[in-house]
N, C-alpha and C positions, 0 to 999 in steps of 0.2 A: 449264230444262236439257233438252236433248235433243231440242228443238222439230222437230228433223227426223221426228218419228215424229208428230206433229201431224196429226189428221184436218182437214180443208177446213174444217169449220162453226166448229171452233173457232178455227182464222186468219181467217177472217171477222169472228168475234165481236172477236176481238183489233185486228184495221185498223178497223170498227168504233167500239172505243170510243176508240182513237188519234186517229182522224180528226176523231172529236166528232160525229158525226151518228148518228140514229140509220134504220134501214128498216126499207118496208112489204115484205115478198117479193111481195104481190101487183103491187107495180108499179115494184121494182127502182130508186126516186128516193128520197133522202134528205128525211126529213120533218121533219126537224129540223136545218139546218145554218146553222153560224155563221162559218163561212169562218177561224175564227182556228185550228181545233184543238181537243183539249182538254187539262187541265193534267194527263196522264197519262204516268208513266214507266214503259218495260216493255223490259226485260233480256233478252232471249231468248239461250241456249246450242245452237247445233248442232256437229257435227262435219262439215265442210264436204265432205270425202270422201266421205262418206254422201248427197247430193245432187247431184240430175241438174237439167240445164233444165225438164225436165217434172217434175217435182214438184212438189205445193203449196207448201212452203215455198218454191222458187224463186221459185212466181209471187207469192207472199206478198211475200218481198222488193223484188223490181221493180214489185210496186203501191205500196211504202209507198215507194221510192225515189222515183216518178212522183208521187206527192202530195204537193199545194205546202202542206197544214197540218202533215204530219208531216217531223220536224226526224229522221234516221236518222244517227247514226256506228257505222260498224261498226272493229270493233277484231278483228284477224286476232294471232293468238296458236298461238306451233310449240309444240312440244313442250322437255320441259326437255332438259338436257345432266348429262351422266355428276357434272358438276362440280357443279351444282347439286341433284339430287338426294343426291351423297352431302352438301352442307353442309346439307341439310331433315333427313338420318337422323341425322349429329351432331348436329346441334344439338336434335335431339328425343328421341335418345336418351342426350345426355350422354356420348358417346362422342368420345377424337380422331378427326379426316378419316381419319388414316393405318388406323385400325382398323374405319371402316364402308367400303372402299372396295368390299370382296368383296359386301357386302352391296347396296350401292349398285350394281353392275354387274349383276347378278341382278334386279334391279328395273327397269333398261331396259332392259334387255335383253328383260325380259318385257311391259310396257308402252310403249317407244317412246318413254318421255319425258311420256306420258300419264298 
């Protein structure tokens, strides 16, 4: 969650253990590579507003996209609707729709749907 605040070495570390190989820093070649991959799944969360072209996690992205072992889908996800947050408040609060809507408007209203 949040990988946009990710320093460099640990997106490294992360394309890295994806990729399945492993490196020497002194000579920047993979010293172990199997050309398949490895059998590793990894979820990252950012908030896409929060990154530029220049940022690690950009180039983070566009390295794992260029690389023919790692397999990437990204899943783009808005924010909810007025409609949907208040059926998450009824329904968690045991409340009818028509009695959390105050409550449910005041909650995007402050978060965005976030």
């Amino acid at each position: 969650d949040d990988i946009q605040w990710a320093d460099p070495s640990s997106l490294e570390l992360i394309f890295s253990l994806m990729e399945g190989g492993m490196y020497d820093e002194s000579i920047e070649e993979p010293m172990a590579m199997n050309n398949k991959g490895s059998n590793m799944l990894f979820i990252g969360c950012y908030r896409s507003n929060e990154v530029v072209n220049s940022s690690p996690l950009a180039t983070f992205i566009q390295q794992t996209k260029d690389c023919i072992t790692i397999a990437l889908d990204e899943i783009h996800l808005d924010g909810l609707s007025k409609e949907d947050i208040n059926a998450f408040i009824s329904d968690s609060l045991f409340y009818p729709k028509r009695l959390t809507w105050p409550l449910a408007n005041l909650i995007h209203q402050k978060s965005a749907g976030n």
